[in-house]
N, C-alpha and C positions, 0 to 999 in steps of 0.2 A: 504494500500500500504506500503510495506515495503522500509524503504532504504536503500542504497548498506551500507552505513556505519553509522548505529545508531550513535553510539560513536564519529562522527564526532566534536558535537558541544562542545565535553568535556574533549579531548584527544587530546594531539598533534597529527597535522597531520605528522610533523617530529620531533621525540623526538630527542634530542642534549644531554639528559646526565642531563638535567639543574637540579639543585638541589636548589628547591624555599626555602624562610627564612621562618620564622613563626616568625610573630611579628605582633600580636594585635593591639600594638600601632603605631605602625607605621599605617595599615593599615586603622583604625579608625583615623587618622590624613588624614592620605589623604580622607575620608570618607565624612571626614569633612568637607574639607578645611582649613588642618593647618599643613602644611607643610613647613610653610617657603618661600617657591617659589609662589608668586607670580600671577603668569598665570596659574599656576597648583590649585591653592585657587580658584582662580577666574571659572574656568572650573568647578570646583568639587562645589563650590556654584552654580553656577548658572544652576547646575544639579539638585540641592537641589529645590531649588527656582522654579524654572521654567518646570522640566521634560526635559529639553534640553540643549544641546551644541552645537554648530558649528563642525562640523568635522575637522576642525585644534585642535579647544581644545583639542576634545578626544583622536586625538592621541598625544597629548604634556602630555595628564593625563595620557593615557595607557604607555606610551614608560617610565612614572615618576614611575607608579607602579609593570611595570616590569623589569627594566631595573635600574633605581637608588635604589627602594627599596628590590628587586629581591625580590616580593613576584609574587605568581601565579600567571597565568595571571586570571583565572576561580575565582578568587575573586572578581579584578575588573569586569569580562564578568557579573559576578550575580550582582555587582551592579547598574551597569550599566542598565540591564535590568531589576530590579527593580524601579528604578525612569526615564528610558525613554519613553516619550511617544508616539515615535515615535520606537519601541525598537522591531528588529526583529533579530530572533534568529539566522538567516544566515549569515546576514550583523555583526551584535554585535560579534558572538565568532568566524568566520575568521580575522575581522579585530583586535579584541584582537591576536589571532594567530599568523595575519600578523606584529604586532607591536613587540609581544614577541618572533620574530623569529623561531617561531615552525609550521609555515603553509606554506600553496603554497607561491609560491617567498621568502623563509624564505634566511635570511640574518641577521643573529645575531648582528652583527654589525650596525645596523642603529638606532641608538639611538638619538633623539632628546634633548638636551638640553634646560633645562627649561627657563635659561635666555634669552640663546640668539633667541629662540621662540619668546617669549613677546617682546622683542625689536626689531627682525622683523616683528613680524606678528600683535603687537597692538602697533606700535612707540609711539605714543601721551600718553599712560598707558589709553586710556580712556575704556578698557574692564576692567581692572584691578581696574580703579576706580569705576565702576558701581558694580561689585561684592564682592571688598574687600574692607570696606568705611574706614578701620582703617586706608589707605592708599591713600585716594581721594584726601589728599592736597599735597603731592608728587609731586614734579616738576617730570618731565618726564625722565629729564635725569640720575632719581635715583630710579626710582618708580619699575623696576624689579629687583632691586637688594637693598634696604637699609640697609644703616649701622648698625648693631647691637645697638646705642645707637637711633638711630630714631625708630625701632623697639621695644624696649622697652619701649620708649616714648608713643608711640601709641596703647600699647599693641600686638603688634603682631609677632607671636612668632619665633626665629630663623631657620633656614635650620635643617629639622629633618637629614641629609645626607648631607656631603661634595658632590655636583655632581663629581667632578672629581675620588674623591675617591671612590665613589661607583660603576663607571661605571669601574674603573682599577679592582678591585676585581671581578666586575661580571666577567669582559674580562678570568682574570687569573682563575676565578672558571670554566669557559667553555671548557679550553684547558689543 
């Protein structure tokens, strides 16, 4: 059986223009989980770990990979469905799609921010402590966001991307 549009799962459904980075590092940071951000660590470990995320995670991970680091969204979609066990090729690269604003309901602009994610969606830091232990003793009310010298303390390493600044550039690279 053929389908109407092969290229669906690999291709934007609405091209914007967008013009993805290439950066290695960067994308192996978030790969990782070592990005700096917190609930985006914690996402991308416990992807590592376990073959799975909650579906807030992943799109607080996709909306970080495409959107603050403007790399492809078809990077994340392959890794994603590399370590999901759960990982199906329909659901994984529309909603990659739908996050990186290039699918049905696309809407470039809805970018989820990483801190303020984790401090709505896990208040207590207790997702954040169970996948990122450099950060388990963290009171709560600092635990998405720590200060650069707590981070070094702990070894864990700074924001690879200013969010605000990265998401103004993406903005300005689209129009």
């Amino acid at each position: 059986m053929l389908a109407a549009r092969p290229d669906a799962a690999w291709r934007d459904y609405r091209h914007r223009g967008d013009r993805w980075r290439d950066d290695p590092d960067g994308l192996a940071a978030w790969q990782q989980g070592r990005t700096g951000y917190p609930v985006v660590d914690a996402a991308m470990r416990q992807l590592a770990q376990e073959g799975f995320m909650h579906n807030r995670a992943r799109m607080i991970a996709a909306s970080f990979l495409a959107n603050d680091l403007r790399l492809d969204w078809r990077d994340g979609a392959a890794h994603f469905m590399r370590y999901l066990t759960d990982a199906d090729i329909a659901c994984n690269q529309l909603n990659w799609q739908w996050v990186a604003g290039t699918g049905t309901d696309t809407n470039p602009h809805r970018i989820f921010n990483p801190t303020r994610q984790g401090r709505r969606f896990d208040p207590t830091g207790a997702y954040v402590r169970r996948y990122v232990p450099e950060l388990a003793r963290l009171p709560a009310a600092v635990i998405h966001d720590p200060d650069e010298p707590t981070r070094r303390a702990r070894g864990y390493p700074p924001p690879i991307v200013d969010h605000r600044q990265a998401i103004a550039a993406s903005r300005a690279r689209r129009h």
